[in-house]
C-alpha positions as CSV (number, residue, x, y, z in Angstrom):
1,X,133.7,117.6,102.4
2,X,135.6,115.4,105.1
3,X,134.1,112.0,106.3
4,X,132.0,112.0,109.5
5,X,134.3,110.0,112.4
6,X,131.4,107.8,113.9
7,X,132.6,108.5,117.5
8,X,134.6,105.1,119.3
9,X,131.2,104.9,121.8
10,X,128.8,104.5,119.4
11,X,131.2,101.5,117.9
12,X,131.5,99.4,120.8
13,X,128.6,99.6,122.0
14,X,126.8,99.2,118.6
15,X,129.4,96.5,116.9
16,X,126.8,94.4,116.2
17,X,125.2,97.1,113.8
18,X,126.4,97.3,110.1
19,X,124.7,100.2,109.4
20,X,126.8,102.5,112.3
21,X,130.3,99.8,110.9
22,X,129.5,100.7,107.6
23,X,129.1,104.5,108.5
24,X,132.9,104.1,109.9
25,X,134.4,102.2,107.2
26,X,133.0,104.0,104.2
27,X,135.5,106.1,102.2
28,X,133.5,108.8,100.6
29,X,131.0,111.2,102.2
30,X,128.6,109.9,99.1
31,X,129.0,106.5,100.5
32,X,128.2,107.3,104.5
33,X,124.7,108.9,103.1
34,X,124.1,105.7,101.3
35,X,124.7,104.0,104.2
36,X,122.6,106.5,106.4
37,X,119.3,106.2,103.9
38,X,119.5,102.4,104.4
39,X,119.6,102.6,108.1
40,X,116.9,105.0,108.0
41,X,114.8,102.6,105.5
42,X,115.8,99.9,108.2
43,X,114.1,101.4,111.2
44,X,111.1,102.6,109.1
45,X,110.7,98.8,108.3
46,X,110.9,98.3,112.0
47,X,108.8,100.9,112.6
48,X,106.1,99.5,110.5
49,X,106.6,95.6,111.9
50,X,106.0,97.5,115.4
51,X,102.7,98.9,114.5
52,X,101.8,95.6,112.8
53,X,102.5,93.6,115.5
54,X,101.1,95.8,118.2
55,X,97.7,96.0,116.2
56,X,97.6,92.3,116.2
57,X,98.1,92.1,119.5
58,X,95.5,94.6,120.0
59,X,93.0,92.2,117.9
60,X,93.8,89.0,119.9
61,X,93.2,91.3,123.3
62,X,90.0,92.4,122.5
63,X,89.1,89.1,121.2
64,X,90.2,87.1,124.4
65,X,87.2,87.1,127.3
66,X,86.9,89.1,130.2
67,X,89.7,88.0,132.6
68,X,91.5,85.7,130.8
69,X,94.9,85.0,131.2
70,X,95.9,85.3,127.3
71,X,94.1,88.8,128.0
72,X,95.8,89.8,131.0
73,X,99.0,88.9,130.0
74,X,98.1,90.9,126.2
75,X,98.0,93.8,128.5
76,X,100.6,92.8,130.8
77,X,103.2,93.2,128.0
78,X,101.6,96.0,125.7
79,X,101.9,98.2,129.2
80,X,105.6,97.4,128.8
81,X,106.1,99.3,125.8
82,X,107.3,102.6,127.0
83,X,109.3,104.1,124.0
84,X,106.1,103.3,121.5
85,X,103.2,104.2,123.8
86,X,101.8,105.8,120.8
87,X,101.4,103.2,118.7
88,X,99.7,101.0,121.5
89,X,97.5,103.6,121.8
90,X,97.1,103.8,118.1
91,X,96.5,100.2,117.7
92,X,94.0,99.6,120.9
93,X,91.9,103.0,119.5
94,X,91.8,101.7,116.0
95,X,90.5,97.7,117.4
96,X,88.0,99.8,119.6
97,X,87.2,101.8,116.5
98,X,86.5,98.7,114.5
99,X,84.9,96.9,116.7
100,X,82.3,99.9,117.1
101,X,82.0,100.2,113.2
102,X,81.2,96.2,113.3
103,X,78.0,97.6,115.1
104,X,76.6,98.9,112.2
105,X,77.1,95.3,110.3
106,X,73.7,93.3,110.1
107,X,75.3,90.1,112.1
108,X,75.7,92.1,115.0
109,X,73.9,90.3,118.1
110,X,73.0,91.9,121.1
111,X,75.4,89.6,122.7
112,X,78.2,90.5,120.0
113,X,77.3,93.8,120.9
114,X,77.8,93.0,124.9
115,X,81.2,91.2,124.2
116,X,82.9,94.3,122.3
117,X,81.6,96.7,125.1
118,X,83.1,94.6,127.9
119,X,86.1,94.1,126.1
120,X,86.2,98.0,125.8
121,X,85.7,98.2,129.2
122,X,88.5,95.7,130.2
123,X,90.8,98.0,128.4
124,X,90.7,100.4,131.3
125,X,90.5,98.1,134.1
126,X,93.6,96.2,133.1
127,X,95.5,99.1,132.2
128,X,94.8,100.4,135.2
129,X,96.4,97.6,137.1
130,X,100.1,97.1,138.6
């Protein structure tokens, strides 16, 4: 089986990459697949540091009060995350879904309770805006 000839494009616009320069350079077929499960291992690590990072960032958001400018700007930059909407969505829902589980713990206050409901409710209104 001949090598795959990683097209020019994809080298000059990617020479930073050693995954796509390894690709080129290898000299067996056996050796471009080797290369091609590492890169694929590679973005499923980043992958994974994504979904961490964006549930963390989901945490600190619901955590911050209503209108604050950690809160606002939170929201400000999860919005910007167009290629991974799903996993903002993923890790907003599973904060809200914690946060409503916490109800069922015995030091939940009535004003604990009237914290996480705002903060639910701030996830609309700021996502709503500009």
């Amino acid at each position: 089986m001949d090598l795959l000839t990683v097209p020019s494009t994809l080298l000059s616009c990617n020479d930073n990459n050693k995954y796509i320069s390894g690709l080129a350079s290898a000299t067996t077929v056996d050796d471009q697949i080797k290369t091609l499960k590492q890169y694929f291992s590679y973005t499923t690590e980043m992958e994974k540091s994504l979904l961490q990072n964006i549930q963390i960032l989901s945490d600190l958001f619901m955590e911050a009060p209503t209108k604050h400018a950690v809160k606002n700007t939170i929201m400000k930059y999860l919005s910007q995350v167009v290629l991974a909407r799903e996993i903002v969505v993923l890790g907003m829902s599973n904060t809200i879904k914690d946060k409503i589980i916490s109800f069922d713990n015995n030091k939940s206050t009535l004003a604990n309770r009237n914290t996480i409901i705002n903060s639910i409710g701030n996830c609309f209104e700021n996502s709503s805006q500009p």
